[in-house]
C-alpha positions, 0 to 999 in steps of 0.5 A, a space after each residue: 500500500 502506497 502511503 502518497 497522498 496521505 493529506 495533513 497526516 496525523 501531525 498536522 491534524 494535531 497541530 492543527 487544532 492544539 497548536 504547534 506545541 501541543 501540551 505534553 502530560 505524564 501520565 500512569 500508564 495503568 489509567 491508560 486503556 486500548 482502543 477497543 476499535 483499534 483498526 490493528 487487530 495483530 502485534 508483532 511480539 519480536 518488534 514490540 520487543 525491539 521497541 521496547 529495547 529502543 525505549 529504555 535505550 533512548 526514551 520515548 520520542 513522540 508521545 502518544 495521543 489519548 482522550 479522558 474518559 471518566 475520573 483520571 482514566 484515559 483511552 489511546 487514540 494513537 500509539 497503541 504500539 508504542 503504549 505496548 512496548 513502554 509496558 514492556 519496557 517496564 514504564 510506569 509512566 508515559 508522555 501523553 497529548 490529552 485531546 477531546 475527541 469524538 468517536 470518529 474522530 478516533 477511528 480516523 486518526 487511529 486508521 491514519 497513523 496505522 497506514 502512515 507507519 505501515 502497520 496495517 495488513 489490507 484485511 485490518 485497513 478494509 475493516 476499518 474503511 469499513 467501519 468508518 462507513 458503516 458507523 459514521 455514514 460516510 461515502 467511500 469518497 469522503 473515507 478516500 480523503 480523509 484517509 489520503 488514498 485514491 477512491 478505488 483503494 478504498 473500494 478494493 480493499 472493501 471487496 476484499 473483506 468480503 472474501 471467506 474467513 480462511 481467505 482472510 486469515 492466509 492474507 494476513 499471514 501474509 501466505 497469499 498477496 492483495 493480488 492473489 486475493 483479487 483475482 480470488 474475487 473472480 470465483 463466485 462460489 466461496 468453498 472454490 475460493 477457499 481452495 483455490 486460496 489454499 492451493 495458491 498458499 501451499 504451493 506458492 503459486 504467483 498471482 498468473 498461476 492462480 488465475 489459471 486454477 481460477 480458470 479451471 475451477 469455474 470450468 468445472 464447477 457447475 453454474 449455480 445460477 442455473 442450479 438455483 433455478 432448477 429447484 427449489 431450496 429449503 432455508 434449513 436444506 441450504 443452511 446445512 449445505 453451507 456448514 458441510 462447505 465450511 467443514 469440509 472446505 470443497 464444494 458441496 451440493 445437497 440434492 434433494 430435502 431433509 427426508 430424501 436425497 444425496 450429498 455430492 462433495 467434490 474434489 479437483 486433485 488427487 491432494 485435495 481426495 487424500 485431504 478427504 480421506 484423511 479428515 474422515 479417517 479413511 485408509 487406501 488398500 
């Protein structure tokens, strides 16, 4: 993610409203606590560590950004990271700008510095795009700005988000790419996109070899719509078709009702039969 762009930043919208000088205040860092909405869900241990290390070494060069909440409490709107390896460092105590804020005001500033530092992974920035939409009634448009990205950026990473949970998890593992993970938007059926994502995880496929599987996948994979159309579907019959997917994580069909009928579960390579056959314990003669 490219950070051009991003606007006044973090610093200026500070600067802007408290002065160039901010007042900077001491305070305990147990009436400090986390921003339930921070947009960074994940904390690498080793650079908090290293953070730490840096802290006890030279100190704290840039404060953090809190507002009150109650009776000498406050909550972190920026540098939840540095807040983290301060506790590390064994701080009591940590250099703050106390600033009155509103939740979107939170949500904005906490999103702005994540992306200026880098910290975010495309799965934890489109949540946060979305909640700033969804919350907030904003347009995509108007998060662009605010944010400093260009509008399809946003809109991106908006799809992105809608991806399978297992999808979402090897993209912040970093195990497949923002470009693996658009291309997987080409597959309308979620259990295909799920093994595709795994396939292209395991055997390390770049983004042009996924789109190949992508290929063959949608040429054997039955068209759902005609299917939709072909019969009709009880609400409990296709609540329990998806829970066989997520289980078994290929493509699964229920042809018939509760009282009659078949379960077909696919499988498109040798792997993903002996993946099968070792979740249901079945041993080859």
């Amino acid at each position: 993610m490219s950070k051009k762009g991003l606007g006044k930043g973090l610093q200026a919208l500070i600067s802007a409203e408290l002065g160039e000088r901010p007042a900077i205040k001491e305070i305990p860092i147990a009436d400090i606590v986390s921003n339930p909405d921070q947009p960074r869900k994940q904390f690498d241990t080793d650079s908090l560590n290293e953070l730490a290390d840096s802290l006890r070494e030279h100190g704290l060069l840039q404060p953090i950004l809190v507002r009150p909440v109650g009776d000498d409490r406050y909550s972190i709107i920026a540098g939840e990271r540095r807040l983290r390896a301060a506790k590390i460092a064994g701080f009591k105590r940590i250099d703050s700008i106390v600033q009155i804020a509103s939740e979107q005001e939170i949500a904005e500033r906490a999103l702005i510095e994540n992306i200026q530092r880098s910290n975010l992974s495309p799965v934890e920035e489109g949540f946060a795009y979305a909640r700033l939409i969804e919350e907030f009634n904003l347009t995509q448009e108007t998060v662009a700005q605010r944010v400093g990205k260009a509008r399809a950026t946003v809109a991106n990473l908006l799809r992105i988000i809608l991806l399978p949970t297992l999808v979402l998890d090897l993209i912040r593992e970093e195990k497949i790419s923002l470009g693996h993970a658009k291309v997987l938007l080409g597959l309308k059926d979620t259990s295909l996109q799920v093994l595709a994502a795994q396939k292209a995880a395991k055997e390390r496929l770049s983004v042009r070899e996924t789109e190949s599987l992508i290929s063959r996948l949608s040429e054997k994979a039955p068209t759902a719509s005609k299917e939709a159309g072909q019969r009709r579907r009880s609400v409990m019959v296709s609540n329990l078709e998806d829970r066989l997917r997520e289980n078994f994580q290929t493509k699964v069909q229920i042809k018939g009702d509760l009282k009659r009928g078949r379960i077909e579960i696919q499988y498109f390579s040798e792997d993903e039969l002996n993946r099968l056959l070792e979740l249901w314990k079945i041993e080859i003669d």
